[in-house]
N, C-alpha and C positions, 0 to 999 in steps of 0.2 A: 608768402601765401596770398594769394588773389582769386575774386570768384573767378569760375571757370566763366569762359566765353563761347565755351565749345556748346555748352548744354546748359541752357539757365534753364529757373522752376517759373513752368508758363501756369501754375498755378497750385497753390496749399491749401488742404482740404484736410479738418480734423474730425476721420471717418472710421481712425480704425481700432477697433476694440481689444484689438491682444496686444497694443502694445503699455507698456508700462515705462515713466521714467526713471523711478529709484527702485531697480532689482535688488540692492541692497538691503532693504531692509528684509527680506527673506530670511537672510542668516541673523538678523538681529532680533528680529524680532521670536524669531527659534530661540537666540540664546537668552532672553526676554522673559519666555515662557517657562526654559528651564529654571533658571533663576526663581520663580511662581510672581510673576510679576501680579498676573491678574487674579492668583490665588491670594496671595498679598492684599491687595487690595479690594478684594469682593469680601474678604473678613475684618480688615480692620477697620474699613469705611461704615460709615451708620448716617451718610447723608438722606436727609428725609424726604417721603413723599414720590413722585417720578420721577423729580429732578435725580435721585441717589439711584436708581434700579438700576441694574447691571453697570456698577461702579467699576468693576474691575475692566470690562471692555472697554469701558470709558477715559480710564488710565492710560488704558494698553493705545487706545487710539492718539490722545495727547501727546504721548509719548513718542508714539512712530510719526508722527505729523512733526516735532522737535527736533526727531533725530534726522527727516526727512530735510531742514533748513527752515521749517514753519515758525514767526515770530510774531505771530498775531491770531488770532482765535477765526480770522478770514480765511488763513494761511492751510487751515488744517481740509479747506476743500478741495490739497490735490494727494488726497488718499481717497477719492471717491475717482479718479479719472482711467480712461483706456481700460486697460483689464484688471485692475487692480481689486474688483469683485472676485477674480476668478483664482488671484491668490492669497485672500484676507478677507476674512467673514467679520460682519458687523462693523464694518467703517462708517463712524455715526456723520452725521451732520455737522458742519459750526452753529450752526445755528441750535443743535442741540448741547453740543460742548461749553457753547457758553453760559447755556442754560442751568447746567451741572456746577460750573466753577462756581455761577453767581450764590449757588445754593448752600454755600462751604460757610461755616462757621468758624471761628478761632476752632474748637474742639475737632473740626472734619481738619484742619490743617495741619494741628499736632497727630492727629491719627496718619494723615500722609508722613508725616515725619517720620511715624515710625514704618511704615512700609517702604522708604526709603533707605534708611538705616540697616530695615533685615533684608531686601535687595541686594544692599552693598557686601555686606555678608555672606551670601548664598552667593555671589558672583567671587568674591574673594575666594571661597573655599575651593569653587568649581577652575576656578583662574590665580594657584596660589602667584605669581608672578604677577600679577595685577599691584599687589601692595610689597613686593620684595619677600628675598629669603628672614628666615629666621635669627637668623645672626645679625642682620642689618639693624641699624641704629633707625627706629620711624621718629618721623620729626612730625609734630602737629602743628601747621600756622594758620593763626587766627589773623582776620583783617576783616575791615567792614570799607563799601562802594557804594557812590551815588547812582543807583539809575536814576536816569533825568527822564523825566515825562512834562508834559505841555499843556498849561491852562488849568484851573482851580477846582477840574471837578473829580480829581483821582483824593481818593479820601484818605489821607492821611499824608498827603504829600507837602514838602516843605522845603526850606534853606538849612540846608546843614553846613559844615566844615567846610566844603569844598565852595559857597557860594553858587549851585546850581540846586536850581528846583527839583527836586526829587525825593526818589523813596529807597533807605537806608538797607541794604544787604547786606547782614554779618555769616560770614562764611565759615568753616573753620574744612581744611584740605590735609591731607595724607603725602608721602612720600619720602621713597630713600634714596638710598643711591642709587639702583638699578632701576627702579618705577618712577614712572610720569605723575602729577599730581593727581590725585582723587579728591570726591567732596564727600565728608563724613559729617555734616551736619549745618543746616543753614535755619537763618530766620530772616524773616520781611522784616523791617521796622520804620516806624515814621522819620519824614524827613529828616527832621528837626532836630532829631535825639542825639544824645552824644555817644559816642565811639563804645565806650566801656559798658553803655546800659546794657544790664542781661547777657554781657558775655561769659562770666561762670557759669550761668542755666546752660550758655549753648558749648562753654567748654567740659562740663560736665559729660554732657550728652555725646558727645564728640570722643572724650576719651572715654568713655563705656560702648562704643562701639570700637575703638582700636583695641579695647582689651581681648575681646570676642574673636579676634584676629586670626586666622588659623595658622599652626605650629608652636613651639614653645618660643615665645620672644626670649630671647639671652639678658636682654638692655631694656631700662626702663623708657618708655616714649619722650620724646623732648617737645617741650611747647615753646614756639616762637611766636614774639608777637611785637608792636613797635609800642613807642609812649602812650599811647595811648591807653594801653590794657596794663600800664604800669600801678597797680593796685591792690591792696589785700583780697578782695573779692575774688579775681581772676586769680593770681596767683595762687591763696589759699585752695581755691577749689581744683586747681590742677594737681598741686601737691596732696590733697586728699585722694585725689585717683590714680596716686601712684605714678605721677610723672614726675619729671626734672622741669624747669623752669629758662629760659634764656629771651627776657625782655628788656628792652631800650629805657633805659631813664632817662626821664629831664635833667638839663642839669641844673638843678637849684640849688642853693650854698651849700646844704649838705654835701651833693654828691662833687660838689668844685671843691671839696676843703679836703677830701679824701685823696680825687686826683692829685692836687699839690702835695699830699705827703709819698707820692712814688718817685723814689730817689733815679738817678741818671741812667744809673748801669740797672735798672730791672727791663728799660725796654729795648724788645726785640723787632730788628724789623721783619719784615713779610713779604709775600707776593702782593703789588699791589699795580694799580695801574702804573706801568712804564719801568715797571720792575725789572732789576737782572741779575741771571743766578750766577755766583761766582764759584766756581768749580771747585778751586783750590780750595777757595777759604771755607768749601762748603756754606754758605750760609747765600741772603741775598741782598742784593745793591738795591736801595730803596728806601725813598724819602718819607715812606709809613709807617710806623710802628707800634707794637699793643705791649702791653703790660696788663697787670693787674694787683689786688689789694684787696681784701678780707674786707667784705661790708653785710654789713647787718641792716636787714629791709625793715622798713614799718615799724621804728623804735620810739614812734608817739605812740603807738598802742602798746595795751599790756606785754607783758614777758610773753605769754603762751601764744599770742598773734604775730610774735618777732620771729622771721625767717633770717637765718646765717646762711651766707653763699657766699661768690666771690663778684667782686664788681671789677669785668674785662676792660681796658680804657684803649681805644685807637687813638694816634694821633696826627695826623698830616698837616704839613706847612700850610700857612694860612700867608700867600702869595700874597697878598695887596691890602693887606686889612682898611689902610685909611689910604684912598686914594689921594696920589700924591706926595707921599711922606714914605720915606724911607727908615726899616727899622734897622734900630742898633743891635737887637740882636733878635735870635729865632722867634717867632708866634707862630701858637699851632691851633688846630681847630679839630676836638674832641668829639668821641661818638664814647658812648659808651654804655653797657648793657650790664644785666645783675643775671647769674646765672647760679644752677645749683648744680649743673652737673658735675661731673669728675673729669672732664675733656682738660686737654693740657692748652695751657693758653694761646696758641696761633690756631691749632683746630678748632676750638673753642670761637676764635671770631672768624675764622672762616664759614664753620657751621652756621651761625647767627647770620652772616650776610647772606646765605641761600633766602631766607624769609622772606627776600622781593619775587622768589618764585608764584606765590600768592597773586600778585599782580596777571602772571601770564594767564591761570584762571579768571579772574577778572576778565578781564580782556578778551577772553576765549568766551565768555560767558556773553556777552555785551556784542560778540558778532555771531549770534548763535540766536536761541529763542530769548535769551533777554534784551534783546536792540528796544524792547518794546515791554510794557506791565500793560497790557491790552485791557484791561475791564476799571471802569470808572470806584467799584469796590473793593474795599483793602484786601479782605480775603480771600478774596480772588485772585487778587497779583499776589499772593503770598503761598496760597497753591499753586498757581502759575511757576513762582521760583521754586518749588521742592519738585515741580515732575521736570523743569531744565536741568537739574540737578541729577534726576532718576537719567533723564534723556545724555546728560555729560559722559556720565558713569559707565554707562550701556555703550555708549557710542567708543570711550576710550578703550573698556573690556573688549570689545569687538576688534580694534584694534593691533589690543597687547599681542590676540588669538594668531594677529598675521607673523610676527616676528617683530625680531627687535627694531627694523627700519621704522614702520608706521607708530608702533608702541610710545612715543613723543611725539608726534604729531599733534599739530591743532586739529582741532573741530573741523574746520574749514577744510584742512587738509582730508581728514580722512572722508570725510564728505562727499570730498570730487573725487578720491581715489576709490573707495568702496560702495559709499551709496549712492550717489547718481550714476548709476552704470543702465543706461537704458535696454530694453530687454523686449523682445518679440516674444509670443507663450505661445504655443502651439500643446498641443494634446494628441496622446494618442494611446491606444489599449489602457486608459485609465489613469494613465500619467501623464504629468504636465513636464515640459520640458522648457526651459529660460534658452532662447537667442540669444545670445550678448555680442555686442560688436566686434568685429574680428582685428586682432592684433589691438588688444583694449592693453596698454602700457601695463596697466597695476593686474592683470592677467594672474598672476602664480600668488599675489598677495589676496586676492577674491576665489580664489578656490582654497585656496589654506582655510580661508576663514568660514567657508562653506562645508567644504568635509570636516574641518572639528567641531561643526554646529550642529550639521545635519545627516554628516556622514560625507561617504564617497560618490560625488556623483555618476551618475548611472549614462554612459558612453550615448549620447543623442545619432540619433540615425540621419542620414542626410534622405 
């Protein structure tokens, strides 16, 4: 590909008013509405004074600026450009959105939580394939991410775990085997803080909205999470909401004296990296193997705080341990996790290692509208991550709507595939008709997700 030489631009001029860049968010922000995004939010908000009036318009624009690629409260001024008046009423200002955020208290943030929450919901029911069939085993993983932000004046920001300045995001996300991950519950928290603070409040919260779920679940929900959420706290309060359990322990002498009593022949090997399946013998060639062994959690506290499960042990060759020296015989190097479920022990640690899917969230989140906690006050960034959350959610259901190709996709992906789709608007007898550019690649995936939004569109005249 090279510019033409035939025909260059002897000059760009930004004149013209029907055109719009993200025709995309048409069908999102339809499926948006249905969902009651801005009914959601015009009731549960109680922000006070100017800053709060028409709250829910104020979401709804937050939201479409997010899901548009906006990652900065600057960003949300290109929902005011070209014709984008002429298919979306009430596109506020940044300069009024930031107005609105800075006015959020702790209490306006937990009220977006829960407009988040019954979004997710209302979009689950309407999209049951959004969170998987009924029979599917839902896995809940918890994890918490640094975003990093720059210079001393974001209020509450600090050095945590990872040694970068920033401010602490505990997430907790959805999914099964057929569904992409969802986020059913997040919190802002100070840099500084540790991993485990307040993760039962947010696992709590989390599994009472997977209860809510639509169809009769078969299988109780599984919580995966790493050492870190290894504690009576988080545990206890999963198991009080009717989940199963599958978290990483440390190993400290407790759990090394346990591993030592798994005799030779209990372990199995597995699929693991460089693994090979040997036909005959039925089983597979592979220098990994898990076992497991009855362990009893939290046996410093009383009897009634002791959780019985099983503690799964992986173990893989530990190649070089002292560089230099050669061993006289095998060393291996241990992972191992305390579970409650009834899973048999190879799917049991298979299941457990899906939990790094958490990360792909992360990751999708941090090239999205969190690249950036844009306002100097903490609750600001903390509403900020609950409507990237609303904005994640929306944008993946939108998705699911096309088929199964896009339904995993990243943020980014569906992005360029469905909402940047530039669009010329023309009008005529009272209707508005979208241009879209011709021989547009993702073409049959952007009308799928239009006629189940808004219907069948209506044949444009030439």
């Amino acid at each position: 590909m090279q510019l033409s030489h035939t025909l260059r631009a002897g000059s760009a001029v930004f004149d013209d008013p029907n055109l719009v860049s993200a025709a995309g968010l048409v069908p999102v922000l339809q499926l948006a509405d249905r969902a009651g995004l801005r009914d959601l939010a015009s009731r549960q908000l109680s922000v006070p004074s100017h800053e709060g009036a028409n709250a829910g318009l104020k979401v709804a624009s937050l939201v479409a600026g997010m899901v548009a690629g906006a990652d900065s409260i600057d960003d949300m001024g290109l929902l005011r450009h070209g014709g984008m008046s002429r298919l979306f009423a009430r596109a506020y200002a940044p300069s009024t959105l930031g107005t609105f955020l800075r006015a959020f208290t702790f209490g306006h943030v937990r009220q977006l939580d829960a407009v988040a929450s019954r979004l997710f919901i209302n979009l689950a029911q309407q999209i049951p394939v959004l969170t998987g069939s009924a029979e599917e085993l839902v896995l809940v993983d918890v994890d918490d991410t640094i975003i990093e932000v720059h210079g001393y004046a974001k209020q509450g920001s600090g050095y945590g775990y990872s040694g970068v300045r920033g401010l602490n995001a505990l997430l907790a996300t959805v999914t099964t085997a057929s569904s992409a991950p969802v986020v059913v519950a997040q919190r802002l928290r100070k840099g500084a803080c540790g991993s485990p603070r307040g993760a039962h409040r947010l696992v709590a919260d989390a599994l009472k909205t997977v209860q809510t779920l639509p169809g009769d679940r078969t299988q109780k929900p599984l919580l995966r999470a790493d050492s870190a959420f290894y504690g009576h706290p988080t545990v206890s309060a999963a198991l009080r909401a009717g989940a199963e359990v599958s978290v990483t322990v440390r190993l400290d002498p407790r759990v090394k004296a346990a591993i030592a009593t798994i005799g030779d022949g209990a372990w199995q090997t597995i699929a693991y990296t460089d693994a090979v399946y040997d036909a005959e013998a039925e089983r597979w060639i592979s220098r990994a193997e898990v076992a497991e062994i009855d362990f009893t959690a939290f046996t410093s506290k009383r009897k009634a705080d002791q959780v019985p499960g099983r503690l799964v042990v992986r173990r893989v060759p530990d190649l070089n341990p002292h560089p230099g020296q050669d061993s006289l015989f095998d060393t291996w190097r241990f992972h191992a996790f305390f579970t409650t479920s009834s899973l048999d022990t190879v799917t049991a640690d298979k299941t457990h290692r899906g939990h790094a899917i958490i990360e792909q969230v992360h990751a999708d989140l941090k090239h999205a509208a969190l690249a950036h906690l844009p306002s100097g006050k903490f609750n600001a960034n903390a509403a900020w991550l609950v409507l990237a959350v609303i904005a994640f959610n929306l944008t993946r259901a939108a998705a699911t709507l096309t088929g199964p190709k896009l339904a995993r996709a990243t943020t980014g992906t569906i992005r360029r595939k469905l909402i940047h789709v530039p669009a010329r608007i023309a009008r005529s007898a009272r209707a508005i008709t979208l241009h879209l550019p011709q021989h547009w690649p993702w073409q049959t995936d952007w009308t799928a997700l239009l006629t189940r939004v808004c219907g069948p569109p209506t044949p444009a005249t030439t």
